[in-house]
C-alpha positions in Angstrom: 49.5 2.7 -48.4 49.5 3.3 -44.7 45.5 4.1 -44.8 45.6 0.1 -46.0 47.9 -1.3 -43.5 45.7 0.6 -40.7 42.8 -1.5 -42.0 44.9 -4.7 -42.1 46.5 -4.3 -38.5 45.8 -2.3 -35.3 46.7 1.2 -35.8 49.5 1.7 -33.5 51.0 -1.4 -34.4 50.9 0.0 -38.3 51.9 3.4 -37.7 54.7 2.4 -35.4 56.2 0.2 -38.8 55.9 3.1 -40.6 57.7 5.4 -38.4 60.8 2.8 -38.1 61.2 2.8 -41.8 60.8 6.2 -42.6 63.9 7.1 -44.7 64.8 3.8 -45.2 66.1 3.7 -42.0 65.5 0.4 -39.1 65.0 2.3 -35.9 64.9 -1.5 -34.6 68.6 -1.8 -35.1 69.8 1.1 -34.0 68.6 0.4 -30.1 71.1 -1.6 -28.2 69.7 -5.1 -26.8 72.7 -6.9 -26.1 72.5 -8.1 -22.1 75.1 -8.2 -19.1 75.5 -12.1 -20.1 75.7 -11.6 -24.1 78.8 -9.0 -23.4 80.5 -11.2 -20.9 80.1 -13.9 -23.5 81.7 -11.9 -26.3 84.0 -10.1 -23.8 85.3 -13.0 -21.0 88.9 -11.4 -20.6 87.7 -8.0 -20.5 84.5 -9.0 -18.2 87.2 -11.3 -15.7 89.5 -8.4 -15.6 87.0 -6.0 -14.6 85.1 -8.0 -11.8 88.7 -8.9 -10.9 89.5 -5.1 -10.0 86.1 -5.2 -8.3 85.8 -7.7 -6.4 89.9 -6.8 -5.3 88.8 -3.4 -4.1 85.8 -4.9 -2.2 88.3 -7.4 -0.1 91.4 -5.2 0.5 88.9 -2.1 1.4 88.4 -3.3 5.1 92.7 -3.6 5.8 92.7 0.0 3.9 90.1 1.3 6.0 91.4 0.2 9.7 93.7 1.3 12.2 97.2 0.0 10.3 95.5 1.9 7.3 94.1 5.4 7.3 92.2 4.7 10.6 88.7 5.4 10.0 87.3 1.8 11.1 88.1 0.9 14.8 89.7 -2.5 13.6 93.0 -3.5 13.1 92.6 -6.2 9.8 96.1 -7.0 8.3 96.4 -6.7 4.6 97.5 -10.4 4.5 93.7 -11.4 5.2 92.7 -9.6 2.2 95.7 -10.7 -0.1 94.3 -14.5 0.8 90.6 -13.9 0.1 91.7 -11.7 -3.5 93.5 -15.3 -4.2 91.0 -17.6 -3.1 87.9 -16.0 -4.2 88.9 -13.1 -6.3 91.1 -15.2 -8.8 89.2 -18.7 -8.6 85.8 -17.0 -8.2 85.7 -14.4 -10.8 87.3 -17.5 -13.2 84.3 -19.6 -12.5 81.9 -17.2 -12.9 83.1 -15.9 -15.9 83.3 -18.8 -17.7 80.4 -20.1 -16.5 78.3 -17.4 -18.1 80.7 -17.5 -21.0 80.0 -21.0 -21.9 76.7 -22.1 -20.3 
C-alpha cells in the first residue's frame, strides 16, 4: 500500500501521510494553528481585559518609577498624568482595538 502511493506521489509527501495516520490517529489536528487574531476573536473580554492590565502597567510605570514614587528615574511625573492616559487610551484604545480585530 504505501510502496503504491510512493509511485503515485513524491515520496516524502506519501510517507509523511502515512506517518499522520498511523494508529488511526491525525497528527494534523493535534498541532495548534489558531492565531493572536482567531483567539482575540473567540476570546474579546478576556483579550480586552488582558491588554487592559498591560497597556495600564505601561502608562502608570513612569509616576511609579520617579521621584514621588520609589525614586529611581530623576523625574517627578504625578500619578494623575497616568490615571488620564489609562482612561483615554487605555479604556477607549484597548476597546477599539479589540473589537476591531474581533469583528473585522
Amino acid at each position: 500500500m504505501l510502496a503504491a502511493a510512493i509511485l503515485e506521489e513524491r515520496p516524502e509527501t506519501a510517507i509523511a501521510k502515512h506517518v499522520q495516520s498511523v494508529g488511526g490517529l491525525d497528527m494534523q489536528a493535534a498541532r495548534p494553528t489558531r492565531g493572536l487574531k482567531q483567539v482575540i476573536a473567540s476570546h474579546p473580554i478576556a483579550a480586552f481585559l488582558v491588554i487592559l492590565y498591560l497597556v495600564s502597567w505601561m502608562l502608570f510605570l513612569p509616576a511609579i518609577l520617579g521621584k514621588s514614587g520609589l525614586g529611581i528615574l530623576s523625574v517627578d511625573i504625578p500619578a494623575q498624568v497616568g490615571i488620564l492616559l489609562v482612561t483615554i487610551f487605555g479604556l477607549t484604545g484597548v476597546a477599539f482595538l479589540v473589537t476591531r480585530i474581533a469583528d473585522g
